[in-house]
Every structure is written in structure tokens, then in C-alpha cells.
GUMARKOL-51315 format. One line per 8 residues: their letters; for each residue x, y, z of N, C-alpha, C. Coordinates in nm, 4 decimals, padded with zeros to 6 digits. Example, Ala and Ser with C-alpha at 12.3 -4.5 7.8 and 13.67 -1.06 7.14 Angstrom:
<sites>
as> 01.3190,-00.5690,00.7800,01.2300,-00.4500,00.7800,01.3200,-00.3300,00.7800; 01.2850,-00.2250,00.7080,01.3670,-00.1060,00.7140,01.2900,00.0030,00.7870
</sites>
This chain:
<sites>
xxxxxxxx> 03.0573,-02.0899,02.0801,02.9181,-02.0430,02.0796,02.8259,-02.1589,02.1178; 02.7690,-02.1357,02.2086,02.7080,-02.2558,02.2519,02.5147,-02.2085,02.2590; 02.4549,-02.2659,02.1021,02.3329,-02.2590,02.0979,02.2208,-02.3555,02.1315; 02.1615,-02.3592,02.2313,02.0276,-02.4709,02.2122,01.9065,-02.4202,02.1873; 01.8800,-02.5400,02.1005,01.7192,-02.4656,01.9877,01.6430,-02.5881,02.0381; 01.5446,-02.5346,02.0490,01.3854,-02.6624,02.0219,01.3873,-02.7047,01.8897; 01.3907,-02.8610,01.9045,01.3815,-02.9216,01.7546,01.2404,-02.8588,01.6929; 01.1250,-02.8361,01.7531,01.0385,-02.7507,01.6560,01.0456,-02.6231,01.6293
xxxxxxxx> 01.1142,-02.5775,01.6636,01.1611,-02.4520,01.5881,01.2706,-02.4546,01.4601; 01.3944,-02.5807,01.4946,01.4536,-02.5941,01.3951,01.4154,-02.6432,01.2551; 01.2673,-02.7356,01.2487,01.1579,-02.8099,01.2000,01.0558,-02.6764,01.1048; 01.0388,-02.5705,01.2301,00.9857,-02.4873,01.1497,01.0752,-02.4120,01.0402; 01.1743,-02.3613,01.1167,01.2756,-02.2933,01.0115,01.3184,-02.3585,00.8744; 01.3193,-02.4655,00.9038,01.3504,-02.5871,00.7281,01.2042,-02.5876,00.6654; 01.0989,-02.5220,00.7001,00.9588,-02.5503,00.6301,00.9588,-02.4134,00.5766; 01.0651,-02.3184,00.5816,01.0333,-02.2101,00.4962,01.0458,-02.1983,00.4011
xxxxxxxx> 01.1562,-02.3198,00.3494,01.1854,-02.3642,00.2062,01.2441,-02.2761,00.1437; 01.3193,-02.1945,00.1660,01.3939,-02.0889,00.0621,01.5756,-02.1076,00.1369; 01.6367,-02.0815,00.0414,01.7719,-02.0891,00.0415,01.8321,-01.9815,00.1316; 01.9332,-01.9668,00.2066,01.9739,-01.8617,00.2989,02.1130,-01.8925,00.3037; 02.2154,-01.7364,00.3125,02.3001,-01.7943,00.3757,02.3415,-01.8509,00.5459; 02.4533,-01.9021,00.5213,02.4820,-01.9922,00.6926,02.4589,-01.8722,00.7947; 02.5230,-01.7397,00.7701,02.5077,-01.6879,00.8688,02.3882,-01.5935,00.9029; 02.3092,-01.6002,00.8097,02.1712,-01.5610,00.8444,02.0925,-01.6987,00.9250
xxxxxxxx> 02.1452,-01.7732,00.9035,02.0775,-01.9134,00.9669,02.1315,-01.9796,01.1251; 02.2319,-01.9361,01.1408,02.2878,-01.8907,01.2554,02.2635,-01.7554,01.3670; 02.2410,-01.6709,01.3135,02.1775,-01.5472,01.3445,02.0038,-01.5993,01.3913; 01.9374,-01.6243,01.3140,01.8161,-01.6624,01.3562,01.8300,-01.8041,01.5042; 01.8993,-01.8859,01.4419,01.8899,-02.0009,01.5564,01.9780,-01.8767,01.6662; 02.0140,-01.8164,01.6715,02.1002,-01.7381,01.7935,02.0032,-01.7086,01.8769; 01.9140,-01.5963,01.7738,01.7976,-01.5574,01.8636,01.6748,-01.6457,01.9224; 01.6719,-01.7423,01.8516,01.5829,-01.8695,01.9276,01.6335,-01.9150,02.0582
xxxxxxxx> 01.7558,-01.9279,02.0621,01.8123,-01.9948,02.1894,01.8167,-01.9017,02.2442; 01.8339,-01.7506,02.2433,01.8037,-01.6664,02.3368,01.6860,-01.6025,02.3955; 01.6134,-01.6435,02.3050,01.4330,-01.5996,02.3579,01.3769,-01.6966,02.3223; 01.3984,-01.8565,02.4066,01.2904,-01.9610,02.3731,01.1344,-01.9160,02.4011; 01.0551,-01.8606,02.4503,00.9789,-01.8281,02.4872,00.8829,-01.7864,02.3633; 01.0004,-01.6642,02.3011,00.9275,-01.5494,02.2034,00.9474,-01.6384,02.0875; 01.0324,-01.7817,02.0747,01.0452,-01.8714,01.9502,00.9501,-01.9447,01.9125; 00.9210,-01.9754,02.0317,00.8141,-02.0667,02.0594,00.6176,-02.0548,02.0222
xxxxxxxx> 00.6230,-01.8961,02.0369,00.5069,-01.8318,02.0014,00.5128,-01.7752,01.8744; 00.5995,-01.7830,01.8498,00.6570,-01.7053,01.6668,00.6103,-01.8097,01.6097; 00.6404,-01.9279,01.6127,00.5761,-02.0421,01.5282,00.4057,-02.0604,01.5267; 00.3751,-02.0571,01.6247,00.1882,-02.0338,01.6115,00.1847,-01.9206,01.5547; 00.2529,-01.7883,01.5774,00.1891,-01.6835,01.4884,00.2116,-01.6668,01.3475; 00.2598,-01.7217,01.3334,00.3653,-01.7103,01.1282,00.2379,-01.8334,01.0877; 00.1992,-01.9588,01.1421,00.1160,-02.0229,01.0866,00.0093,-01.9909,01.0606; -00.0789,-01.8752,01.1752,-00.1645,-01.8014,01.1879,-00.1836,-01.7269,01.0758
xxxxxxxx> -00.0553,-01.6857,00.9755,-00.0441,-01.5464,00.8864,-00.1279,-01.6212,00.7034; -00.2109,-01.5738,00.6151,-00.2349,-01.6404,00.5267,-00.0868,-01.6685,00.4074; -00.1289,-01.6768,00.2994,-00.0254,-01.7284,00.2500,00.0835,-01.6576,00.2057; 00.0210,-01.5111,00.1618,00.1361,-01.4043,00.1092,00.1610,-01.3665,00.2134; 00.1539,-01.3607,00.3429,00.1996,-01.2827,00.4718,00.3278,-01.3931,00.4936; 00.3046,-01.5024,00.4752,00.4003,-01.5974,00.5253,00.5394,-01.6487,00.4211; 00.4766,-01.5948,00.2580,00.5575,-01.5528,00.1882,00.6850,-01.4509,00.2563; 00.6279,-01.3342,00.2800,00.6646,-01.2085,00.2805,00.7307,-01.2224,00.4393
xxxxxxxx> 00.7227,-01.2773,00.5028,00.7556,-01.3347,00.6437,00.9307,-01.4129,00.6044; 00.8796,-01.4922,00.5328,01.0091,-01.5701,00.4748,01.1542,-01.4888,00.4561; 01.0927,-01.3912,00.3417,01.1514,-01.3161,00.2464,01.2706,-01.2306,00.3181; 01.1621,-01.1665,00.4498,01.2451,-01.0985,00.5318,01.3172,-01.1695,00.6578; 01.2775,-01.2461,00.7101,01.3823,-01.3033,00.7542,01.5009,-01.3687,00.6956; 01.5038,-01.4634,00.5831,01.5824,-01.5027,00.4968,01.6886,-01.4510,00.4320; 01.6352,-01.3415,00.3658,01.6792,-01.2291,00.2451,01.6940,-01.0854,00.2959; 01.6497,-01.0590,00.3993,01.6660,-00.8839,00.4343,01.6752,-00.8954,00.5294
xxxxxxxx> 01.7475,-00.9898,00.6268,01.8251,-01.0270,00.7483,01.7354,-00.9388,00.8703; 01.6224,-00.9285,00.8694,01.5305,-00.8973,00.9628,01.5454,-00.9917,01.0822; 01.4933,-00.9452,01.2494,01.5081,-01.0384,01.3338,01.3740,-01.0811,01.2552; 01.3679,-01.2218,01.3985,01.2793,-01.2907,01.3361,01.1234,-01.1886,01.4280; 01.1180,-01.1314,01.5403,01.0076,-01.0968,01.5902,00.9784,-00.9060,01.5231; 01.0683,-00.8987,01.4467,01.0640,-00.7820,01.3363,00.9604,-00.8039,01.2397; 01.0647,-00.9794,01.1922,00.9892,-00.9817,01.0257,00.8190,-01.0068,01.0272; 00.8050,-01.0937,01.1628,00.6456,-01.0859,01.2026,00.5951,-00.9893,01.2338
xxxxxxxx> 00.6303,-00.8800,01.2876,00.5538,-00.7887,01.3213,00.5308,-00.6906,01.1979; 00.6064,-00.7076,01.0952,00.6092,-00.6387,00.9267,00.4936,-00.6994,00.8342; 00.5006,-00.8397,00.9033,00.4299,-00.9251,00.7822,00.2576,-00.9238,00.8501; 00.2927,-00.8933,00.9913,00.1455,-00.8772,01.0559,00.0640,-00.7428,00.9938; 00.1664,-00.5925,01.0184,00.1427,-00.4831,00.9539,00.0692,-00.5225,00.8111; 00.1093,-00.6054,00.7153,00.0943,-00.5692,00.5651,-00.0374,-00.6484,00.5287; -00.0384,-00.7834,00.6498,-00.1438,-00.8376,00.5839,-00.2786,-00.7524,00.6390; -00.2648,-00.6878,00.7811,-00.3729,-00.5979,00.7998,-00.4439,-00.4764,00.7057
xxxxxxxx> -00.2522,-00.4646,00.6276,-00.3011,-00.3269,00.5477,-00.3959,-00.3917,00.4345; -00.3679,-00.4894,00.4020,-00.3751,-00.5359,00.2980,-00.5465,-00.5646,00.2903; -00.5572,-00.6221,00.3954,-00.7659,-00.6567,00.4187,-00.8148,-00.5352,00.4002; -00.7722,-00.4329,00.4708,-00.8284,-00.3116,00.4883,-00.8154,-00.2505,00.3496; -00.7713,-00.2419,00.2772,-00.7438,-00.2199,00.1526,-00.8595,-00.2969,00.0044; -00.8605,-00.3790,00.0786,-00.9170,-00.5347,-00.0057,-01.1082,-00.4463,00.0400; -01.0861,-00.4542,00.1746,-01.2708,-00.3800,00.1818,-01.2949,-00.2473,00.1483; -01.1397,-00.1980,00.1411,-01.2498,-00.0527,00.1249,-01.2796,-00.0690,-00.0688
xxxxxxxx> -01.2090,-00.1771,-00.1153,-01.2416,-00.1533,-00.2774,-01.3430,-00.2040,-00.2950; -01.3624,-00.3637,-00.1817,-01.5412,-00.3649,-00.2225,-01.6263,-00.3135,-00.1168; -01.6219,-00.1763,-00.0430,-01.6906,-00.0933,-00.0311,-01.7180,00.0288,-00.1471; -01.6007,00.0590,-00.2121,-01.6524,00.1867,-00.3459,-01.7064,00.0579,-00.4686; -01.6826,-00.0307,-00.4572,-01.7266,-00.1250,-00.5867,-01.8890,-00.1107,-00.6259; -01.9354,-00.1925,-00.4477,-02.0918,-00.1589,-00.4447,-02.1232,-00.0183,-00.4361; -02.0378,00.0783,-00.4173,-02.1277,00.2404,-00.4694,-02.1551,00.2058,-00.6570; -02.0383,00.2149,-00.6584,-02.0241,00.2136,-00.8059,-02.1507,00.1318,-00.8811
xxxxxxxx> -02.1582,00.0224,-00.8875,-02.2692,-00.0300,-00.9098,-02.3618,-00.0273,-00.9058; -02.4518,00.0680,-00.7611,-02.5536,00.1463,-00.7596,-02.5209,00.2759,-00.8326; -02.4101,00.2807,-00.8969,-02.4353,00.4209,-00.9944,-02.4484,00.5697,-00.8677; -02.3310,00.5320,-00.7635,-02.3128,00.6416,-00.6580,-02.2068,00.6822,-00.6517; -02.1555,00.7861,-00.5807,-02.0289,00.8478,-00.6175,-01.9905,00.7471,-00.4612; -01.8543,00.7583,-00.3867,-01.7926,00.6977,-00.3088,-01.6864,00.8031,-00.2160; -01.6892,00.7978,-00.1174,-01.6398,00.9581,-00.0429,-01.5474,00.9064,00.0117; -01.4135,00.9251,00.0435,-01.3288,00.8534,00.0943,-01.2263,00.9712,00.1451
xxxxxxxx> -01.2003,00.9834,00.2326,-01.0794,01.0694,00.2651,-00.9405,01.0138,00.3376; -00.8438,01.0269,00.2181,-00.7369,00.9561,00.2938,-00.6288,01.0120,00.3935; -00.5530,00.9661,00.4052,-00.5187,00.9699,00.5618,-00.4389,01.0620,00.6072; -00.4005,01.1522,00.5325,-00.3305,01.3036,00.5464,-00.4312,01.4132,00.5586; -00.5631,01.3645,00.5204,-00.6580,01.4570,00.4866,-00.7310,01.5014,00.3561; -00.6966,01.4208,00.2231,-00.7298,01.4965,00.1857,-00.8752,01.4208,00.1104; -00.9328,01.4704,00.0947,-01.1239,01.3985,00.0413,-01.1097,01.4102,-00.1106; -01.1568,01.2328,-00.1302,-01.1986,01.2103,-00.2713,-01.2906,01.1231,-00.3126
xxxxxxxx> -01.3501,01.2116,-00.3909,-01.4879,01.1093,-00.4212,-01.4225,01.0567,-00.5518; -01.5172,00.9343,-00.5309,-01.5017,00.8659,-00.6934,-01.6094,00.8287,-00.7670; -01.6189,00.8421,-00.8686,-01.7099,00.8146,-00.9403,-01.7137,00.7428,-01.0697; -01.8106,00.6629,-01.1019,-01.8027,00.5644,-01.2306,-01.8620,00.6312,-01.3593; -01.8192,00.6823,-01.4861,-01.8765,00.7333,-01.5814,-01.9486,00.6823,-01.6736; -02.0230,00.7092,-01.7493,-02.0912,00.6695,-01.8561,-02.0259,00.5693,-01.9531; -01.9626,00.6329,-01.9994,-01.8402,00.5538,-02.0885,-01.7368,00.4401,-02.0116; -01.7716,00.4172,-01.8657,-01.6844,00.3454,-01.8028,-01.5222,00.4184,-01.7731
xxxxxxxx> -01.5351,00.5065,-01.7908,-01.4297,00.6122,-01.6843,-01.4671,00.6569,-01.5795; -01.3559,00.6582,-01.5157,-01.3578,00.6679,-01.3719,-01.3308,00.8574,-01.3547; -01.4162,00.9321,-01.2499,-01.3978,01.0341,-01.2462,-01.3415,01.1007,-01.0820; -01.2154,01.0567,-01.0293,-01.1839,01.1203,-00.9298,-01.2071,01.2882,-00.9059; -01.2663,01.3169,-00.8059,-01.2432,01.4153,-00.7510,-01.1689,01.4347,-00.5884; -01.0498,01.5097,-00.6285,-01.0031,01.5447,-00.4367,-00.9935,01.6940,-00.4425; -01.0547,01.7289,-00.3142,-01.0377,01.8304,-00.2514,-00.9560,01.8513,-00.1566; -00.8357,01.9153,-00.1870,-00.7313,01.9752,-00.1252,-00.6872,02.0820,-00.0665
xxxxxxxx> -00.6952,02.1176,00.0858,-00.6847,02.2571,00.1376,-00.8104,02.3406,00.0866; -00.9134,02.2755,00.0279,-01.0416,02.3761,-00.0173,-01.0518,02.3933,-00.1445; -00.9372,02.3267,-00.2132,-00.9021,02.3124,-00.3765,-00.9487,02.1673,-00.4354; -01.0053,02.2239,-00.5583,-01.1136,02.1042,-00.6058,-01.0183,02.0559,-00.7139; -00.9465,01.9817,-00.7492,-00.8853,01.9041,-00.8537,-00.9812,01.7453,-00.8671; -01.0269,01.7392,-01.0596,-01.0892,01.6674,-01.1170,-01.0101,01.5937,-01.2263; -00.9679,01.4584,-01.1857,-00.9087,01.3397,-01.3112,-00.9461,01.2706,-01.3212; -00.9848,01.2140,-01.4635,-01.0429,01.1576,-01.5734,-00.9106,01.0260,-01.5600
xxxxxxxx> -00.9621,00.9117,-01.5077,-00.9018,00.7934,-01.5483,-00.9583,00.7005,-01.7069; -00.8866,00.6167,-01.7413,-00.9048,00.5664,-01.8525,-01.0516,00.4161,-01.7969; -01.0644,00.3966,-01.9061,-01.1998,00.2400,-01.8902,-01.1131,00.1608,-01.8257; -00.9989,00.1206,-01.8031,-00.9027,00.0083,-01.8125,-00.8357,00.0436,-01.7093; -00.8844,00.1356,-01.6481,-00.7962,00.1754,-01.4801,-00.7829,00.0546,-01.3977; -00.6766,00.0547,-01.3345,-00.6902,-00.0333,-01.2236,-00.7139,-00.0044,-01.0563; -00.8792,-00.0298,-01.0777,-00.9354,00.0372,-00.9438,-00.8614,-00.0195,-00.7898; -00.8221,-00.1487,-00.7994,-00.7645,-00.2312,-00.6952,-00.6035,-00.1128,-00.7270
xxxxxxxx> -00.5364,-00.0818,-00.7288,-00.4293,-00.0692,-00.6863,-00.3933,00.0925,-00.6938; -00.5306,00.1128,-00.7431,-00.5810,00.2500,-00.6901,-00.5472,00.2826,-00.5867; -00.6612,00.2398,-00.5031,-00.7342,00.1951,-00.3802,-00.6036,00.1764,-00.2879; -00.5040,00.0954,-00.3589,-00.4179,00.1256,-00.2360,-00.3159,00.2343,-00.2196; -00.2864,00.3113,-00.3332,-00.2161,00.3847,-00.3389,-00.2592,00.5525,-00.2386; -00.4240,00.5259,-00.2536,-00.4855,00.6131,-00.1698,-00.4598,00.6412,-00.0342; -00.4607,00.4745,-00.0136,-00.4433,00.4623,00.1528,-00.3262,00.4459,00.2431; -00.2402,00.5109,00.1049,-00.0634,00.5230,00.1217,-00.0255,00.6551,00.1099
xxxxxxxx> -00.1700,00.7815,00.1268,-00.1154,00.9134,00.0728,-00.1201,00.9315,-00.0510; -00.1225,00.8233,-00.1663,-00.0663,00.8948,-00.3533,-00.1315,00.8802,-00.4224; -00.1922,01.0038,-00.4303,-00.3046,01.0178,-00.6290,-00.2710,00.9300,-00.7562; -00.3228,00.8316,-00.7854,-00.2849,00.7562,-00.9031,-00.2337,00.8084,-01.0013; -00.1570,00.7549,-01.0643,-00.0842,00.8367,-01.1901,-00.1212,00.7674,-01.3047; -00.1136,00.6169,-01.3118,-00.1183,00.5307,-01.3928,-00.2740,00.5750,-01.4662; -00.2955,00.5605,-01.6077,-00.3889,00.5585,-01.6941,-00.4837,00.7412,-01.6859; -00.4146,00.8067,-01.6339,-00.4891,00.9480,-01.6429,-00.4933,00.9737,-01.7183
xxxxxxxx> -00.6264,01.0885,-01.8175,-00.6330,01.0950,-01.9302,-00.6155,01.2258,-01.9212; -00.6480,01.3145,-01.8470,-00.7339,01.4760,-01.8053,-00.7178,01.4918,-01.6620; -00.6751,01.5835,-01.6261,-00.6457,01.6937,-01.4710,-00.7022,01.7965,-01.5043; -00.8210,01.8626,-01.4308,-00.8725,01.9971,-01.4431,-00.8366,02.0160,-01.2925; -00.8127,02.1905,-01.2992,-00.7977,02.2032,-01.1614,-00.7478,02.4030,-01.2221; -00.8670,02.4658,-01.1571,-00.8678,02.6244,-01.1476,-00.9073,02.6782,-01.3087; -00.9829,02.5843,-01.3660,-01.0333,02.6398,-01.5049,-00.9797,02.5858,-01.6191; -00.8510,02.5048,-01.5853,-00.7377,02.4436,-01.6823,-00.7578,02.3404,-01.6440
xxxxxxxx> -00.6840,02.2703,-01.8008,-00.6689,02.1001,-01.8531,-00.5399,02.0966,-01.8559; -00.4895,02.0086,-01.7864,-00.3562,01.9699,-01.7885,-00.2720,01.8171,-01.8356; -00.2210,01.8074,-01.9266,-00.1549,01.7160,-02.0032,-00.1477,01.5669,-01.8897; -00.1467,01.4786,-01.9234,-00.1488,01.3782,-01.8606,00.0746,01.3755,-01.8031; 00.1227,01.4259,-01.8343,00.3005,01.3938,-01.8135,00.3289,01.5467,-01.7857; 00.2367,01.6577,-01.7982,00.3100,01.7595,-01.7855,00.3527,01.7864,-01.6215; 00.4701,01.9093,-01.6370,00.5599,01.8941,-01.5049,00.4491,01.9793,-01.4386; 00.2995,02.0436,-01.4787,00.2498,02.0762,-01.3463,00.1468,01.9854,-01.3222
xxxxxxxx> 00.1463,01.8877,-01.4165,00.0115,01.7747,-01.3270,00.0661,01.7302,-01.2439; 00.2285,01.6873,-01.2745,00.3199,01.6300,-01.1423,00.2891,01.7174,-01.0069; 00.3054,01.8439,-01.0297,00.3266,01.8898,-00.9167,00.1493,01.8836,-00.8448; 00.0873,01.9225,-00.9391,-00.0576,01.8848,-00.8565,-00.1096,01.8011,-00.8548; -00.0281,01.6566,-00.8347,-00.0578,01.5151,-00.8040,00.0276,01.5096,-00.6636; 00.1283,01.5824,-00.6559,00.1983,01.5713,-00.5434,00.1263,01.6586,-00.4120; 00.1011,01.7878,-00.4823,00.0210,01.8598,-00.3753,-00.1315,01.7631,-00.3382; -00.1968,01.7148,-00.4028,-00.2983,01.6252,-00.3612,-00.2198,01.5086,-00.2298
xxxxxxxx> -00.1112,01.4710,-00.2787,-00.0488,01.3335,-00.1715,-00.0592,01.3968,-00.0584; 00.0149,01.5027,-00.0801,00.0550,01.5731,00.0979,-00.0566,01.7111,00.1347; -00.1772,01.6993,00.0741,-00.3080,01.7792,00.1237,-00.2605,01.9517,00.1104; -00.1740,01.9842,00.0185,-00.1289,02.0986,00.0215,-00.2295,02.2106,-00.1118; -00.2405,02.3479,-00.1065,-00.3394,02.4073,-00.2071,-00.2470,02.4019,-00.3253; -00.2554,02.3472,-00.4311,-00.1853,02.3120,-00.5323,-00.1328,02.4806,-00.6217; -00.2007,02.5877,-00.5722,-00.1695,02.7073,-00.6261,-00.0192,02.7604,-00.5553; -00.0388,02.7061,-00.4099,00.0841,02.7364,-00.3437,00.2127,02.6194,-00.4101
xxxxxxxx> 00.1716,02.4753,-00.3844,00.2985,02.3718,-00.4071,00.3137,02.4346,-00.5739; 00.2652,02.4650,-00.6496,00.3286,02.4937,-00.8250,00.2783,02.5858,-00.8606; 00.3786,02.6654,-00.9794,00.3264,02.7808,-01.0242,00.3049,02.7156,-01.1610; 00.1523,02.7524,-01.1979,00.0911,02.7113,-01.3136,00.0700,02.7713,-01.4517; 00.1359,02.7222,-01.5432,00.1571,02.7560,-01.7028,00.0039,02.7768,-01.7602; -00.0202,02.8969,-01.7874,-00.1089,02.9400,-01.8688,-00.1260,02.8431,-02.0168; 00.0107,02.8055,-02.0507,00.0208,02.7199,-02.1542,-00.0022,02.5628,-02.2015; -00.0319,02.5303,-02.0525,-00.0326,02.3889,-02.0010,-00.1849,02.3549,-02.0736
</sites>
């Protein structure tokens, strides 16, 4: 096997500082000597990445045997998601603070306002297929990871106190809040995705 690497690439690869095995380390120098070009620009762009991108850059090349112009293009994806994520929380922050509700519709479709309560509960509302479902988060919610779960498709689960939705209160664990937390993810009328317990 006959590999030649640019000593700054081999320079960069020892600055990732994490342990690997040989043949993941072989595998990577493979693909360097076969795309000096794309090696060569991989190193300005991974420096380019802030610090958890370049974490997470590591991780996968190292540890989840990603190529190397994969694991950048993963770690490019996350840190984008990640800003975008980071503003839209201090975009509902400053509603909140003016004491405004916050309109957000995520990315399947389905619209939710949020709102800050009196007592410091948080009062989601989404409208789904034309269906109004209302949950009562706790004071102690965690609005940041909220926020991203939104912009991943998934209704928070963590700290719910109360689900109203068609005249009924529904248990924070019961098997139909599940199901009309799920019909909210995928924008479906929650009367169709579950059939609902009078008892609930």
C-alpha cells in the first residue's frame, strides 16, 4: 500500500487529540493521499467550525468511522442547526418578555404559539390539521431544548403538567396524551391518529 500524505494534514490529524484505532487511522490517511486536494481544504474548514462542531467532527471521524468529507459535512449541518435554533429561542425569549405570545410553525406544518403565564408557566398552543391542542408546561421547563425539539418535528414531553384538547384534560403519561403528542409531531387531526377515553 503505498500512501503519501502532506505532513500538514498528518499534523492536523494528531491535533484531534482523541485515541483511534490503527485502522481507522489508516483509512483516513488513505483518503488524504487519494484526494490531496479535498485534504487540503478539509483542514481550513474543520478550523473554520466553533468548538462543539469540531468536537463532534472528531467524534465522527475517529469513533463512527465516518469519511473524513462526510464527518464535515455532518458537523457543518449541526452547527447550522444549532445557531438557528440558538435565535429562534432568543427570538420567542424577547416576545416573552414583552408579555407576547410567539407564533412559530414547525416544519411539517404544524403552528404553535407560545406563551408565558402568570405563574411562570409556559402555555403551548398547536394547531393541528385545524385541531387546537393546549399544554400547560411546568415554571422549570426547559425552554432551550424545547425550542429544539420543535425544529426536529417533536412536542415536548418533558415537565407537562395538563393536555386539553376537544373539551378534555389529559394525564400528563396517559397512553392518549402519547398519542396526541405524536399526532402534533407529524401534523395529523389527533381525533383520527387516537381513539379517546372518555375516562382519561
Amino acid at each position: 500500500m503505498n500512501i503519501k500524505v502532506a505532513d500538514e494534514f498528518v499534523e492536523f490529524l494528531d491535533t484531534l487529540g482523541q485515541d483511534t484505532s490503527v485502522s481507522t487511522v489508516i483509512s483516513i490517511l488513505k483518503w488524504a493521499s487519494e484526494n490531496p486536494s479535498k485534504s487540503a481544504k478539509l483542514i481550513g474548514a474543520v478550523k473554520g467550525l466553533n468548538i462543539t462542531s469540531r468536537k463532534e467532527f472528531s467524534h465522527m471521524l475517529l469513533h463512527l468511522s465516518y469519511r473524513p468529507n462526510e464527518a464535515l459535512a455532518s458537523a457543518i449541518r449541526g452547527q447550522r442547526e444549532r445557531y438557528n435554533q440558538h435565535h429562534l429561542l432568543g427570538k420567542i425569549l424577547a416576545q416573552l418578555r414583552k408579555n407576547k405570545a410567539y407564533h412559530y410553525r414547525m416544519p411539517q406544518g404544524t403552528h404553535c404559539t407560545i406563551t408565558k403565564m402568570p405563574d411562570e408557566k409556559y402555555l403551548f398552543i398547536f394547531t393541528t390539521n385545524g385541531k387546537e391542542v393546549k399544554i400547560t408546561y411546568a415554571r422549570h421547563f426547559a425552554l432551550g431544548a424545547a425550542v429544539t425539539l420543535l425544529t426536529q418535528n417533536i412536542a415536548p414531553t418533558l415537565h407537562l403538567e395538563e393536555l386539553r384538547f376537544d373539551g378534555k384534560i389529559f394525564r400528563p403519561y396517559a397512553e392518549n396524551t402519547k398519542k396526541i403528542l405524536e399526532a402534533i409531531s407529524s401534523n395529523i387531526d389527533p381525533n383520527v391518529y387516537a381513539v379517546l377515553d372518555d375516562k382519561e
